[in-house]
C-alpha positions as CSV (number, residue, x, y, z in Angstrom):
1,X,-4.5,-1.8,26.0
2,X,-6.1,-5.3,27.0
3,X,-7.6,-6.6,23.8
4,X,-9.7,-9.6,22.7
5,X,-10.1,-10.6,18.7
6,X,-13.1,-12.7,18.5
7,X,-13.0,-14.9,15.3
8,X,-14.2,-18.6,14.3
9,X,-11.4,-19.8,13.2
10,X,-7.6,-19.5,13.8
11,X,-5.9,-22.5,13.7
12,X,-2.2,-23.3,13.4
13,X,-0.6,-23.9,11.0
14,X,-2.7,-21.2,10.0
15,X,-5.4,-21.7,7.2
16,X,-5.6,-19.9,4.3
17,X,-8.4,-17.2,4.5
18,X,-8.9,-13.4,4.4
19,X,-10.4,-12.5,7.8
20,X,-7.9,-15.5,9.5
21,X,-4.6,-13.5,7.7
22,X,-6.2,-10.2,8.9
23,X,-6.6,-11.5,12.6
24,X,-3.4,-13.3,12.1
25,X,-1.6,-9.8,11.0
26,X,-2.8,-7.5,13.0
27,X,-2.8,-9.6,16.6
28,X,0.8,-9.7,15.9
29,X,1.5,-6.7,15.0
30,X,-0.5,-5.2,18.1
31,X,1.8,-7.3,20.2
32,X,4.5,-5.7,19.2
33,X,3.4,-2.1,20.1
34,X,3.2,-3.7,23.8
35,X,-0.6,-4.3,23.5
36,X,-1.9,-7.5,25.6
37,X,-3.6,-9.3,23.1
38,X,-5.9,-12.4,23.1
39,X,-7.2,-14.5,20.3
40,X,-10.5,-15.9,21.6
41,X,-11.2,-19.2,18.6
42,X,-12.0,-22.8,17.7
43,X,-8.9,-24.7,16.1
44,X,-11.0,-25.7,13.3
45,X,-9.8,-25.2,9.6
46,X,-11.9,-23.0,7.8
47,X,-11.9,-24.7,4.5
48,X,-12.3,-28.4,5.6
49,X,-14.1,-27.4,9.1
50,X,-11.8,-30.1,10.2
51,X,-10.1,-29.7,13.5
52,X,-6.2,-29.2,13.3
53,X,-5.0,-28.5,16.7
54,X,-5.8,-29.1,20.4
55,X,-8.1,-26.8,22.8
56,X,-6.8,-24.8,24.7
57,X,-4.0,-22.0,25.4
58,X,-1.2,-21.3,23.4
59,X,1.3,-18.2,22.5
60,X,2.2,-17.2,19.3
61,X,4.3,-14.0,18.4
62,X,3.7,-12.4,21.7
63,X,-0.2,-13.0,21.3
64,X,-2.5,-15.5,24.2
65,X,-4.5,-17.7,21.8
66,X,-7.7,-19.4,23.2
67,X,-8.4,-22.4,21.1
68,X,-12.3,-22.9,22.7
69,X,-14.8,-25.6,21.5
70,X,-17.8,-24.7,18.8
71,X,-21.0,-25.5,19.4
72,X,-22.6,-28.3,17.3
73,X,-24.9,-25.4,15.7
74,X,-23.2,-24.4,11.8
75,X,-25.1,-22.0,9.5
76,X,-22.2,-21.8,6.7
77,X,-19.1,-20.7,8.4
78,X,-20.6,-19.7,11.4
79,X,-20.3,-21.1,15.0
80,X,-21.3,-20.5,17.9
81,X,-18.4,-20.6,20.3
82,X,-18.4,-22.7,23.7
83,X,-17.1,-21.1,27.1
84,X,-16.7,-17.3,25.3
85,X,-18.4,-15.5,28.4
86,X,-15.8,-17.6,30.7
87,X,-13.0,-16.5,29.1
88,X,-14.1,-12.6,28.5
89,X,-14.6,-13.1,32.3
90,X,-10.7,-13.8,32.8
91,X,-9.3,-11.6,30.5
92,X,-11.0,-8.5,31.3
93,X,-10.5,-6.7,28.5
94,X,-10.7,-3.0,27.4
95,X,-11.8,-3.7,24.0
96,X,-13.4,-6.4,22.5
97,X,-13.0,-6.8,18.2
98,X,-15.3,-9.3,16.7
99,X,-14.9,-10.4,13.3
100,X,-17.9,-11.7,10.8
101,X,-21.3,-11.7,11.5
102,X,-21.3,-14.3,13.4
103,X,-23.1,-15.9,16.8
104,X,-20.3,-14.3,19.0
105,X,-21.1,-10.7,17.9
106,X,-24.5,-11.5,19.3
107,X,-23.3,-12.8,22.8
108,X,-20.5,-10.3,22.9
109,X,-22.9,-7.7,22.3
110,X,-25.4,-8.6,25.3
111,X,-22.8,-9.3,27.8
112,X,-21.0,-5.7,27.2
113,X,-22.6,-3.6,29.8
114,X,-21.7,-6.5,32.5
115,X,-18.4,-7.2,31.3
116,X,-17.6,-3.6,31.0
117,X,-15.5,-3.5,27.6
118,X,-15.9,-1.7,24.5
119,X,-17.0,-3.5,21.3
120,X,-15.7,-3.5,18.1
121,X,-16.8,-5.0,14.9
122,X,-15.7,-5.8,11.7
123,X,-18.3,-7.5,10.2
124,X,-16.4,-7.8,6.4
125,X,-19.4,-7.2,4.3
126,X,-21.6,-10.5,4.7
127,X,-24.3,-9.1,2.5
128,X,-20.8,-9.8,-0.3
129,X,-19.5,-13.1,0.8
130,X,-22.5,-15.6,1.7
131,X,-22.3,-18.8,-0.3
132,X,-23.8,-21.3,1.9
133,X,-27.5,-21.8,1.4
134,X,-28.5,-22.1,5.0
135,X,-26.8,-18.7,5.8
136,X,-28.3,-17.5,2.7
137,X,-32.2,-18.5,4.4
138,X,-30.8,-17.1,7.7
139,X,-29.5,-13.9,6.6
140,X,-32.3,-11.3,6.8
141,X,-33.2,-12.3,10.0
142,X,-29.6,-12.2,10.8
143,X,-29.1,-8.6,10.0
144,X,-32.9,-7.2,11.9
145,X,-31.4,-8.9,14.6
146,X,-28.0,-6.3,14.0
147,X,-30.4,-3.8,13.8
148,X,-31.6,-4.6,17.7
149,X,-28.2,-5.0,19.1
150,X,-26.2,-2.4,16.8
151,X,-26.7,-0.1,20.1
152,X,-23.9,-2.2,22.1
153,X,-21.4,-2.0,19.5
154,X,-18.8,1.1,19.9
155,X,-17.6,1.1,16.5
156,X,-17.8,-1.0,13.2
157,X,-14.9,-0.6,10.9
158,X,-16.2,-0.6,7.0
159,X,-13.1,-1.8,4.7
160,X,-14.9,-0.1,2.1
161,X,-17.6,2.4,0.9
162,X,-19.6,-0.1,-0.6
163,X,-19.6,-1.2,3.2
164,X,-20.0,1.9,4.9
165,X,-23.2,2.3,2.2
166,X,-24.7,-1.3,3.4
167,X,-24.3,-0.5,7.5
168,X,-26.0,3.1,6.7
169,X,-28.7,1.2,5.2
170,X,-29.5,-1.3,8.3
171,X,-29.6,2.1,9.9
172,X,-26.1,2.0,11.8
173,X,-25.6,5.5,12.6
174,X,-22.5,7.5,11.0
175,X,-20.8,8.4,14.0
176,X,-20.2,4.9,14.9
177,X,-18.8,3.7,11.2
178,X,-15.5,4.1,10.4
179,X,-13.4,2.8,7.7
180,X,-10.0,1.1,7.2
181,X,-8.9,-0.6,4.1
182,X,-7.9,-4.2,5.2
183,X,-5.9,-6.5,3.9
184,X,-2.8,-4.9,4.6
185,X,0.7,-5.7,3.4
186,X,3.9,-5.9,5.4
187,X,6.0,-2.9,4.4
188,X,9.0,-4.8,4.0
189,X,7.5,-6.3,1.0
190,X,8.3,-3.1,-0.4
191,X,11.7,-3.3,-0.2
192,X,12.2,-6.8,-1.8
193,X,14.2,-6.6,-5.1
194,X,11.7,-6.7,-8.3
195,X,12.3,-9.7,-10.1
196,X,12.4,-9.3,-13.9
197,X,11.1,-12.3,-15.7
198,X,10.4,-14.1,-19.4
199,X,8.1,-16.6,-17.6
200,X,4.6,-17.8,-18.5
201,X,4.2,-19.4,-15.0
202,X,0.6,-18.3,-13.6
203,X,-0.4,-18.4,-10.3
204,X,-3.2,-18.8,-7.9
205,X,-3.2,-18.6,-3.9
206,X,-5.7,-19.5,-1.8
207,X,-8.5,-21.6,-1.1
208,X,-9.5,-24.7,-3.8
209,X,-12.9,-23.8,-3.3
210,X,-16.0,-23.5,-5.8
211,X,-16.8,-19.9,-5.3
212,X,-12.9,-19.2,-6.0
213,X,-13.7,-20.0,-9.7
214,X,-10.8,-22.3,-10.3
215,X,-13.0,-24.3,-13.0
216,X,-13.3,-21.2,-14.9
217,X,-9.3,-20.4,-15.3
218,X,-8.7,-24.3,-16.3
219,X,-10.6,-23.8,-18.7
220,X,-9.2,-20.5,-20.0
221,X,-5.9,-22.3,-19.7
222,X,-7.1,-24.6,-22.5
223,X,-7.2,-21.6,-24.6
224,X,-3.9,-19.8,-23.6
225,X,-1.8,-23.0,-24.3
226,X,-3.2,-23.1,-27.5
227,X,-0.9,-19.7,-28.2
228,X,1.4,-19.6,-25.3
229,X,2.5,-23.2,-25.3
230,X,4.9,-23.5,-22.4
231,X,2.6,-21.3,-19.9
232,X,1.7,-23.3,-16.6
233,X,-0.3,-22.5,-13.8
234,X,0.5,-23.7,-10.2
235,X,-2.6,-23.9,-7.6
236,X,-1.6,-23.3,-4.0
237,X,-4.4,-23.7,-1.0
238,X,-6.2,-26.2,1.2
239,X,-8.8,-27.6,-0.8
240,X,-12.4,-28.7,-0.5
241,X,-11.6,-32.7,-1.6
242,X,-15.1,-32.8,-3.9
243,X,-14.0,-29.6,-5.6
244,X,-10.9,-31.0,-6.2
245,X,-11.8,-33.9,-7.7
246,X,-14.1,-32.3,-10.5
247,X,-11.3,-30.1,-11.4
248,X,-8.5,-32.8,-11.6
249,X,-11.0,-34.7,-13.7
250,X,-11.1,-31.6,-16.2
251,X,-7.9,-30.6,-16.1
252,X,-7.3,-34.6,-17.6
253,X,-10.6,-34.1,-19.9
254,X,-8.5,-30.8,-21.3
255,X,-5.4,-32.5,-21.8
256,X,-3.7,-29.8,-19.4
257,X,-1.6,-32.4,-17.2
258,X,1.7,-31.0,-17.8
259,X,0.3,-27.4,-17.4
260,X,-1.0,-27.4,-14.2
261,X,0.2,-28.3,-10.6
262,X,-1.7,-28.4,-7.5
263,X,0.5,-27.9,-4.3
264,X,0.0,-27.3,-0.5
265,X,-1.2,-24.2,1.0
266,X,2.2,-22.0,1.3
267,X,2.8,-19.0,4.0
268,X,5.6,-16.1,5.0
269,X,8.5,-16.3,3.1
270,X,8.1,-18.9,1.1
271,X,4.4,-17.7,-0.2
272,X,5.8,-14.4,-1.3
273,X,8.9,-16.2,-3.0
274,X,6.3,-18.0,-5.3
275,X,4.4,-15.1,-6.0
276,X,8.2,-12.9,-7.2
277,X,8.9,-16.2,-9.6
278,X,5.5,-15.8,-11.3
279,X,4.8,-14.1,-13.9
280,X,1.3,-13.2,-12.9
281,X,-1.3,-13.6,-10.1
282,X,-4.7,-15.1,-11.6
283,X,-7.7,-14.6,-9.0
284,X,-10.9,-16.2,-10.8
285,X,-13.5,-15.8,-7.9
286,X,-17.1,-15.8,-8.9
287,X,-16.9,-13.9,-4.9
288,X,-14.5,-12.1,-2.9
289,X,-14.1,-8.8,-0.7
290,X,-10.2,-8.1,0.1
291,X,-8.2,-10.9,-1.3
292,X,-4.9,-10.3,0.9
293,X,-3.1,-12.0,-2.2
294,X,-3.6,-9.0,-5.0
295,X,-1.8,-6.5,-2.4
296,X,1.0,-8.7,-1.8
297,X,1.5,-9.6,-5.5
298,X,1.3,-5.9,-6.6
299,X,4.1,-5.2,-3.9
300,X,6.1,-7.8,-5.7
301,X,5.6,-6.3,-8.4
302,X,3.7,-9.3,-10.3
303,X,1.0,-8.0,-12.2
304,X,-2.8,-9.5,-11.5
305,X,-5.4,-10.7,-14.1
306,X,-8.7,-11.1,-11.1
307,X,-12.5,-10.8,-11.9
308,X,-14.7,-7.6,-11.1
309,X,-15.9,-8.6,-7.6
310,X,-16.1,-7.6,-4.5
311,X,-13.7,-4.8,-3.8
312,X,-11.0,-6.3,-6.1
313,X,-11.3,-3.5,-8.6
314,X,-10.5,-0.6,-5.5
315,X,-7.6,-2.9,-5.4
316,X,-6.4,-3.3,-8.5
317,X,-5.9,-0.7,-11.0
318,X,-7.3,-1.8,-14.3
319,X,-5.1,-1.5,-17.4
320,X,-2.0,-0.4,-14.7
321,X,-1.5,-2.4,-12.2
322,X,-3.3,-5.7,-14.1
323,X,-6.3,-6.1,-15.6
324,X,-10.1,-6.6,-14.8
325,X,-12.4,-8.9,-16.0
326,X,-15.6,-10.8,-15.8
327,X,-16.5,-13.5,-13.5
328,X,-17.1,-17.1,-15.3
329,X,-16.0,-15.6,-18.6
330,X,-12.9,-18.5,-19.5
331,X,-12.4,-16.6,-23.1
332,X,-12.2,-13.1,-21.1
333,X,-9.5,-14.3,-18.8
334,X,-7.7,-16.3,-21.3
335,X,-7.5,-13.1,-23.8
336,X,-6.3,-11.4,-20.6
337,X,-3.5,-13.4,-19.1
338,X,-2.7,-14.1,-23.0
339,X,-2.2,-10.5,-23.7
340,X,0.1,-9.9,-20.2
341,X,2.3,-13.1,-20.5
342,X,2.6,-12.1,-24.5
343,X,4.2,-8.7,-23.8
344,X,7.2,-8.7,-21.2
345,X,7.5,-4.7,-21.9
346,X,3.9,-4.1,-20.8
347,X,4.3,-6.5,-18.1
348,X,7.3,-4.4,-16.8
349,X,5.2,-1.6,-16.9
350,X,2.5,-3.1,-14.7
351,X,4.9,-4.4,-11.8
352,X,6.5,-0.8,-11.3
353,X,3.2,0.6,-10.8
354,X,1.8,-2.3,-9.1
355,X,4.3,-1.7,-6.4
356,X,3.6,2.1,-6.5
357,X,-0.1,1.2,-5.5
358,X,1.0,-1.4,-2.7
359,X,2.4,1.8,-0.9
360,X,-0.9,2.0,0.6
361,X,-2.0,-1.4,1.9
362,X,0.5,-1.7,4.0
363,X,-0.5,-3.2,7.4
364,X,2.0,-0.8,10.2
365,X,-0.3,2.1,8.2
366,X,-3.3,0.0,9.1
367,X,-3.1,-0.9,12.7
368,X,-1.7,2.6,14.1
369,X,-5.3,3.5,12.4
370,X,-7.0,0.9,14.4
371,X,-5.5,2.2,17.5
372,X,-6.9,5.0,17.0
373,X,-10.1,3.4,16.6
374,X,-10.4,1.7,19.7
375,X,-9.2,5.0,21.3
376,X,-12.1,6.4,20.5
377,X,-14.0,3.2,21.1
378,X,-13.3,3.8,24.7
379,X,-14.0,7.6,24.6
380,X,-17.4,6.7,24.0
381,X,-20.2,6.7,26.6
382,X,-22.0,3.7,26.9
């Protein structure tokens, strides 16, 4: 097949970010099945909206990337993308797969019938994820205007039932829905020896970002050095600069200097390497979806402390494969990660079931399901 993955962002070295992994994953992946694949995006970091790379064309991992320019127009992370028509125009793809709900869905959508593909979209639950008060203002009329144009899309892949339950609601019929569980894992993961451990090294991966809730695990580390006095907790991820600065400032305010390290964003290899030599994965966010990072810990075998949100607890099992708590509650989390890094036997426990439960993240699984999708995606009559 002749495919085209639609997404705002995709820059190299590639940002930290769920849908940017996923696109990242899969595209290559699909490439290696003998798929022509295209990544139609802006070389724009999604953190710092800072550009990183050039325009233009490049090839990665057997996949065409088309670094295009945005338009000035930004409602929160969304873009509108310049010269997308041109370039559907010379690809001529079979399928289309737009990520987000984001201005190219729209133009995708109305071009479909004269560019003759089928569409695909993965929207990622917005309804979840908005944190930017424009977007916020925008949204409503963002999703009537779904409503109008839900007619051009072939199919809309639902990561979730929570998902498939909110596009059944803006009156996207069932036969058109269909869900796959994304992130997925690499299965060789699996196979990576389990590292036993007496650490208390914490860890956190992704971005340094407000909604990620970093302010409220410094702050629970104030309480677990109190009782665990050689834990530390390393911070990996671009980050937002004015974020940053408030929580080096109360990291100095808590006396927690010599307990916590910021360093830069890591990937492949060396990522999963720092999550084996921890002892557990915190994930704080006030808001997520499908933090990539809890799969790939739990096929480690490193345990997770993460907050009830999103669709973290279908990916973590609470009390077996880590442990559940509430958003913005430092005392919560602190009793939590206390209680794990405390008890080595219990910990041990967790990590052989945690990898258990990775069994079925993992991405090979994932995209020979997608393939099917856009199999059917172009059984479909228009």
């Amino acid at each position: 097949m002749k495919i085209a993955i639609v997404c705002s962002y995709y820059p190299w070295p590639p940002a930290i970010g769920g849908v940017e992994t996923i696109v990242r994953d899969v595209s290559i992946e699909l490439a290696k099945r003998g798929h022509e694949v295209h990544v139609i995006t802006t070389p724009f970091d999604v953190t710092t909206m800072k550009q990183v790379t050039g325009y233009g064309l490049e090839e990665r991992d057997g996949v065409t990337i088309h670094k295009l320019k945005p338009g000035r127009l930004k409602i929160g992370y969304a873009r509108f993308i310049k010269g997308l028509k041109e370039n559907m125009e010379k690809i001529k793809p079979e399928i289309v797969h737009a990520h987000n709900l984001h201005p190219h869905l729209f133009q995708l959508a109305m071009w479909k019938e004269e560019l003759k593909y089928k569409l695909v979209a993965e929207l990622h639950h917005p309804a979840l994820t908005i944190d930017h008060f424009l977007a916020k203002l925008a949204f409503p009329l963002v999703a009537w205007r779904l409503n109008s144009l839900s007619s051009n899309v072939d199919v809309f892949i639902a990561h979730t039932k929570s998902e498939t339950k909110w596009l059944l609601k803006r009156r996207i019929g069932t036969e058109k829905i269909r869900e796959l569980f994304f992130p997925g894992i690499p299965a060789k993961l699996l196979n990576r020896k389990l590292r036993t451990t007496n650490s208390h090294s914490l860890l956190f991966i992704g971005r340094v970002i407000k909604t990620k809730g970093l302010h409220t695990l410094i702050r629970a580390m104030s309480i677990v050095v109190n009782h665990v006095k050689d834990a530390s907790l390393t911070i990996a991820g671009p980050a937002d600069n004015n974020y940053y600065n408030k929580l080096t400032k109360l990291i100095c305010d808590l006396n927690l200097v010599n307990h916590i390290a910021f360093r830069n964003p890591v990937f492949g290899e060396e990522k999963w390497d720092l999550i084996a030599n921890s002892a557990l994965l915190v994930l704080p966010s006030v808001k997520e979806y499908t933090p990539n990072v809890v799969i790939e810990a739990q096929a480690l075998g490193v345990p997770v402390v993460a907050t009830r949100v999103g669709a973290v607890p279908e990916m973590v099992l609470d009390g077996e494969t880590g442990l559940l708590v509430k958003a913005g509650d430092p005392y919560e989390l602190a009793k939590s990660i206390a209680v794990l890094i405390g008890n080595e036997d219990l910990r041990r426990s967790f990590s052989v079931k945690a990898r258990e439960w990775a069994k079925k993240f993992t991405l090979e699984s994932a995209v020979t399901r997608l393939e099917e999708m856009y199999e059917y995606a172009l059984r479909r009559n228009s």
